[in-house]
N, C-alpha and C positions, 0 to 999 in steps of 0.2 A: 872949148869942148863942153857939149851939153853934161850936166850932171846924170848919171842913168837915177831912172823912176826908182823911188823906194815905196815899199809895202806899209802897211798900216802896221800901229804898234801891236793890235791884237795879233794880227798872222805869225809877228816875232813871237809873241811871247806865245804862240801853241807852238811853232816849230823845236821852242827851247823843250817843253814841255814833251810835245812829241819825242824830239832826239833822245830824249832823259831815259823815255824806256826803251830795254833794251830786248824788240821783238824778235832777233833771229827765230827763224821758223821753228826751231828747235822748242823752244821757249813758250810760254801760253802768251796769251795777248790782253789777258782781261787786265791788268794794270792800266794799261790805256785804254780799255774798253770802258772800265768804271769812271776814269777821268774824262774821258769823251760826254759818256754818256750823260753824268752830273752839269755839264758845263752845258748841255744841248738841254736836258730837262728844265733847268733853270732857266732858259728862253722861251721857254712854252711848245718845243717840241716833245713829238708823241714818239716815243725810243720803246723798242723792241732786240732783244738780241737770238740769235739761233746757235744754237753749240752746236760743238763737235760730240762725239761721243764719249768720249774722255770726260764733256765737260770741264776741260784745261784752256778750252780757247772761242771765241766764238765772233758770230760776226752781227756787225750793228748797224739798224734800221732807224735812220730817224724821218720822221716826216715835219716839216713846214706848211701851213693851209692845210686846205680842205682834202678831204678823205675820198672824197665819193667823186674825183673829177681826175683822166691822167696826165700826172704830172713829167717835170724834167728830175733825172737822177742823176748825181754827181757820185760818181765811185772807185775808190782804191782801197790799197789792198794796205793792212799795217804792218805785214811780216816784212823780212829786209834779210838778207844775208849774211852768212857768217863776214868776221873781221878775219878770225882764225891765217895765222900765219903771213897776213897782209903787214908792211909798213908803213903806219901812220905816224904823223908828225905830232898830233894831237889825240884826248881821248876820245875815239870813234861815238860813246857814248854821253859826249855833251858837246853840245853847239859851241863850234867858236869861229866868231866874226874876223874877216881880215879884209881891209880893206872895202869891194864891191861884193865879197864871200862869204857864205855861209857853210862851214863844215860839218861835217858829221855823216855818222852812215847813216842812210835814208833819206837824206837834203834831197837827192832829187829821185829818189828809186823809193816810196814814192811819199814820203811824209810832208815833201812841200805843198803836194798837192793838198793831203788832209790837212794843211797849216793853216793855207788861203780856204781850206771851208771853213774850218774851226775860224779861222779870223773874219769871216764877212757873214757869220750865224748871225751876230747880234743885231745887224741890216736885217737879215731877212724876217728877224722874227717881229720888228717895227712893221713888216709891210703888210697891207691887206691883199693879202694873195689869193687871185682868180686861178692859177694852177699852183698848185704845189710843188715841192721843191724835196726832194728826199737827197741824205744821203745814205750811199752802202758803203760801210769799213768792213771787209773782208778777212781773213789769216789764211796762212798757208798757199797765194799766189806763187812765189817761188819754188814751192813744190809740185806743182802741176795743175793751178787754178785750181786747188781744190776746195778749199773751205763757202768760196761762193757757191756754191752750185747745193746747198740746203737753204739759204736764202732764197736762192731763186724758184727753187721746189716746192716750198711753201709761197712765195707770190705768186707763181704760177696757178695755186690753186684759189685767188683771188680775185673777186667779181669783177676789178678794176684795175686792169695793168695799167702800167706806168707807160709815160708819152713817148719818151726819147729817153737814151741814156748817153753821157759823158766818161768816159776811162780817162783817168787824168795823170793819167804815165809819161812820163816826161818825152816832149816833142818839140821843146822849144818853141812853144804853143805854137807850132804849125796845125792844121787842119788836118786827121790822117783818118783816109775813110776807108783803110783796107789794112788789113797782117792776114798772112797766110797758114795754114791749118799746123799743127803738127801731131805728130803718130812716134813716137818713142818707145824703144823696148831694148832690155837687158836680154841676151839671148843667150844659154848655157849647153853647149855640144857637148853631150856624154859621149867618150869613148870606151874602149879597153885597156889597161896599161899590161905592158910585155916587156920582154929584150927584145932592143931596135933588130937583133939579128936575126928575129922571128918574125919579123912587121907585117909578114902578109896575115898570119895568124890571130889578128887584133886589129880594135877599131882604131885610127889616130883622129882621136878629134880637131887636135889643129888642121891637118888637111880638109878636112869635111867644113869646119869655118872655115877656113879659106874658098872653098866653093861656094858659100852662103855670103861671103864678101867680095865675090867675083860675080855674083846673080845681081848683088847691089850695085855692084858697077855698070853692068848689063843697064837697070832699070833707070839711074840716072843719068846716060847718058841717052837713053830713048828719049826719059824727060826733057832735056836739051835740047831734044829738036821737035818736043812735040806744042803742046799750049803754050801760050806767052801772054802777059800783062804786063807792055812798056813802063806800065806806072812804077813797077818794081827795079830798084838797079840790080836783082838778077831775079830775071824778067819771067825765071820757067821756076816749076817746082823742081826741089832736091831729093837726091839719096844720100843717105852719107852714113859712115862707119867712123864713130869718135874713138872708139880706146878695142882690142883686142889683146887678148895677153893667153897663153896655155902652155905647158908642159914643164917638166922638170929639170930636166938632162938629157942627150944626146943619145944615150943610149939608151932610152926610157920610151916606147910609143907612149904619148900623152892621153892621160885619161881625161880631160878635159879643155875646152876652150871655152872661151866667156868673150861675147862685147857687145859693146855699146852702141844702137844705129837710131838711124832716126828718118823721118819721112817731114817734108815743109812743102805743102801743097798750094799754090793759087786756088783760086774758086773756079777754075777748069777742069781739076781733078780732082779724083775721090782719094782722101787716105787711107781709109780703111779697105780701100779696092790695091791699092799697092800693099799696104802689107799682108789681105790675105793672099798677094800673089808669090810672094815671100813665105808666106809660111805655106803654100801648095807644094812649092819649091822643095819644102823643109822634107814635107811629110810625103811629097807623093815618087821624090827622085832621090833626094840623099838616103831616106830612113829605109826603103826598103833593099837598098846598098846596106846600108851598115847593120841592119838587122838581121842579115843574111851571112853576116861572119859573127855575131853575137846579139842576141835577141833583148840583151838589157840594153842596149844601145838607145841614143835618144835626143832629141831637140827640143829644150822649151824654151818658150815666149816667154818672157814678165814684162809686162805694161810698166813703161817709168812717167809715162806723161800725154797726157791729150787734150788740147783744145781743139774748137773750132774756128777757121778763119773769121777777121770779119772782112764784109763786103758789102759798104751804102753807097748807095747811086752817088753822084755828084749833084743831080740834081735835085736828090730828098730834099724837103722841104726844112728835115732836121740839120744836112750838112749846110744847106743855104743860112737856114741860121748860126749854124757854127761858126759859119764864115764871119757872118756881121757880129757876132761877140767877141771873137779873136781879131776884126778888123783886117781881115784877109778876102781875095778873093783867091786864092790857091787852095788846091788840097794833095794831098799825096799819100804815100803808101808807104809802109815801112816792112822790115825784116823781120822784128823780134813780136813776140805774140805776147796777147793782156788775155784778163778775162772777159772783152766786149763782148769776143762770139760766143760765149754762154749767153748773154743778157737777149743775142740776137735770138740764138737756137731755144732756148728755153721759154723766153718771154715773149718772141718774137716783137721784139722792136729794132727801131733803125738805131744803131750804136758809132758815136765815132770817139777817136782816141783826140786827147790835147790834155797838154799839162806842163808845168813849167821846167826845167832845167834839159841838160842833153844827156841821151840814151849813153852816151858818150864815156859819160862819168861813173855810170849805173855799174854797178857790185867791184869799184875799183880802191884802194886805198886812196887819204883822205878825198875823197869823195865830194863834193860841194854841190851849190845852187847858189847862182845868181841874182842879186838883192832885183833887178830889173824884171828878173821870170815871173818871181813871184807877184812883182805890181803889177804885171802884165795877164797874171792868172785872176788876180781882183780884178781888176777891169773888165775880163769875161764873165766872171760870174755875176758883175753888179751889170751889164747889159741881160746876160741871163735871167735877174732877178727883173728887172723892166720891162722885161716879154710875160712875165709872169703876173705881174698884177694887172 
């Protein structure tokens, strides 16, 4: 049996490093921001960071080469998930090796990728680079790709965008030149409360959700049979209603219902066109029912999360090279969404996804990445760096 490929000692010892802090989203990021950023300034790259408003967390811009030409961007996100209430065998918060494994949360969601850049910086900064080479370390992806999108707001207003970008979220370095949009919102039906024996008298808001989770149903199943991309294993956009919960007791019309829904579109459909047809729904057929037996009656929207898909040709010239870094000629599409379609929407460039370990593993107790992923993520990056000089 062939031995699987091992990583350079650097990549180990930033994954150790990486693991060490402990970025749940909750948390600031600058511990690892400062270490990153010391460890890339001391190679002779030109590091930049952009906060959050808090100034509790922010995100880091480093460049390799020349300024004025655009380059290839390598970018993940550093925040990671709660452990909170998981069983681990080990502590979640320091690396430990077993056998072909590497544990810890974030091994593959997504600190292995920042490992294998932090471990193949010290190449790049030897090279004489005809493009440039950036990386973005992001906070707050698991909360709704938020923290990228002030990086990208300030590059965008820059003379010289960037060439291509890489998300390096775990794909088992396959090739992935598509995810699909999503449109998320926490939705809260105010009713009336009363004695059930007076119900007509009063709003009941779980009924009224109930018909805002039967319009849902309605729309996902037109989805079904409307646009398709085979690349996808489900192949149409979704509707879907995650959590619903309202009232108090039996004899109580419920003054409130609360859930959870969510919209995942292919690049056929518009998200923001499904759920303003959902909230048409809200305002133009339930509210003036319900406001017609009590006038404080009501339905809001709260926004939990919004990217946009991404979607690069096959033929881009970007995914052709992906291909020959990762030594693939496949590409594919996956389910769960990065922050590419910012880098696409914002910056307008071609974005595709690759990075080591499997989606598989991502926000699960003890959690791992495979010592082979990550040689196999160096090997991209150092064909990457060879297109570059």
């Amino acid at each position: 049996m062939t031995a699987p490929l091992r990583p350079g000692p650097d990549t180990l010892t930033s994954l150790d490093h990486l693991i060490g802090f402990n970025t749940t989203s909750r948390n600031s990021n600058l511990a690892l921001i400062d270490w990153a950023e010391a460890e890339l300034t001391a190679l002779g790259a030109r590091c930049e960071r952009v906060f959050d408003a808090t100034g509790t967390k922010a995100s880091l811009w480093a460049t390799f080469g020349p300024t004025d030409t655009p380059g290839w961007v390598l970018s993940g996100h550093t925040d990671t998930v709660p452990v909170d209430g998981q069983d681990w065998a080990t502590n979640p918060h320091k690396l430990h090796a077993e056998g072909d494994y590497l544990y810890g949360r974030g091994t593959c969601d997504m600190k292995g990728f920042l490992a294998c850049c932090m471990g193949m910086a010290p190449k790049i900064s030897k090279m004489d680079l005809r493009v440039p080479i950036h990386f973005a370390f992001s906070y707050d992806e698991e909360l709704g790709c938020i923290g990228v999108r002030g990086l990208l707001e300030e590059l965008a207003s820059r003379p010289v965008k960037p060439l291509a970008c890489v998300v390096g979220e775990p794909t088992s370095m396959a090739v992935v030149i598509g995810h699909k949009s999503k449109r998320s919102f926490h939705v809260t039906v105010k009713g009336t409360p009363g004695h059930s024996s007076r119900a007509p008298e009063f709003v009941n808001a779980v009924e009224y959700g109930a018909r805002l989770i039967v319009k849902m149903q309605e729309i996902g199943r037109r989805l079904g049979t409307g646009a398709s991309d085979t690349m996808y294993d489900i192949p149409h956009s979704t509707a879907h209603v995650g959590t619903g919960h309202g009232g108090t007791a039996l004899n109580i019309v419920p003054e409130v219902f609360e859930m959870d829904l969510e919209f995942r579109t292919i690049a056929a459909d518009d998200p923001d066109a499904l759920a303003d047809e959902l909230k048409a729904y809200a305002s133009d057929v339930l509210l003036p029912e319900m406001r017609a037996v009590d006038t404080s009656a009501d339905i809001v929207f709260t926004p939990l999360a919004a990217f946009p898909g991404v979607d690069t040709a096959q033929d881009d010239p970007v995914a052709q090279s992906a291909m020959r870094f990762a030594g693939s000629n496949e590409v594919k599409k996956v389910a769960f969404g990065t922050e590419g379609g910012l880098f696409q929407t914002i910056l307008g460039i071609p974005t595709i996804i690759c990075g080591p370990g499997s989606i598989a593993q991502a926000h699960r107790p003890n959690e791992f990445i495979a010592v082979d992923q990550l040689a196999r993520c160096e090997t991209f990056i150092d064909r990457l760096i060879e297109e570059c000089v």
